[in-house]
Structure formats: C-alpha cells, structure tokens
N, C-alpha and C positions, 0 to 999 in steps of 0.2 A: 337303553344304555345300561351299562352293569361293567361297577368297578369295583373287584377287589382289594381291600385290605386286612394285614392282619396281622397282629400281634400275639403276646404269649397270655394277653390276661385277656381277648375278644376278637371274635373274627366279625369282621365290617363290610359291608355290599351298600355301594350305594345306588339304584337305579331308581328308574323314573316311572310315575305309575300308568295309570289308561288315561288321564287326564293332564298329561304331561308336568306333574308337580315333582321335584325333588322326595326323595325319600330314602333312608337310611336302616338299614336290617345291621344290627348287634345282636349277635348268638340268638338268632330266628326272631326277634322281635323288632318291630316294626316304630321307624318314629320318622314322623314327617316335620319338614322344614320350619321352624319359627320365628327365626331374625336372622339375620346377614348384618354383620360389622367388616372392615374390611379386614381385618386378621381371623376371627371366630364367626361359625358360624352354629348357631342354637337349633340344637333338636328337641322336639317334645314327645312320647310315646303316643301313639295314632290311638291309645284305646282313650276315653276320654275322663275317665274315673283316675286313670293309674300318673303316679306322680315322679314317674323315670324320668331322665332331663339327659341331654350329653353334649358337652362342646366339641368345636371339632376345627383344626386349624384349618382355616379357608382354604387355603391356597394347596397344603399339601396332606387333606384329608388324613392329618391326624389326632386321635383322641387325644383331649387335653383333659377334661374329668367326665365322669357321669356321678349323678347326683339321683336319688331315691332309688337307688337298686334293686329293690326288690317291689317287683313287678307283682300288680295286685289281680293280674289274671294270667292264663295258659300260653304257651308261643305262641305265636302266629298260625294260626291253621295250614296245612301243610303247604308252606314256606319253601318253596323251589328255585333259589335260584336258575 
C-alpha cells in the first residue's frame, strides 16, 4: 500500500513493509509506527541509535511536528517508492 503526501517543508509515503507493519518515509527516511491515539499518530526513525520523532494526524495523515531533525545517519539506502 503507498500513499502519498506532501507538503512544502517534506514529502511523505506512507506504506506497509514485507511484514505488514505501518511505516512512514519523510524525505527518503524511514520511521516506523510507535503509538496510535485516536487523533495522532507517533513515529519513531527505524534506525535505532537516531532520535527523529514525528507526529502525524490519524485520521488525515498530516504532519503535525517532527522532533530531532537531524538524523544521525545516511537516507535510507536507495529508497524506491
């Protein structure tokens, strides 16, 4: 599954990975599912060192902030939607 969004400060994909988990690509980097409330939903960066964070409104998968921005490793190895 793969849904595009996109805005002027990030472009957003959200699909689903081989193991059918939720997962979230901002500008080629990868963060997978962490809590569900029912208006936000919390992403965490898939690498496990790096401390990216980003909320996202449930309902109409929009960025409400992201949080450590600056990402303590390389994109996502090449990253194809």
């Amino acid at each position: 599954m793969l849904r595009r969004r996109s805005n002027k400060k990030s472009s957003r994909i959200f699909i689903t990975s081989n193991k059918g988990k939720n997962l979230l690509v901002i500008d080629d980097y990868i963060y997978q599912q962490s809590k569900v409330i029912p208006n936000v939903t919390y992403w965490i960066c898939k690498i496990k060192d790096c401390n990216a964070r980003a909320h996202v409104k449930t309902n109409a998968g929009e960025l409400i902030k992201q949080t450590g921005d600056d990402h303590c490793h390389l994109l996502s190895r090449n990253f194809d939607p």
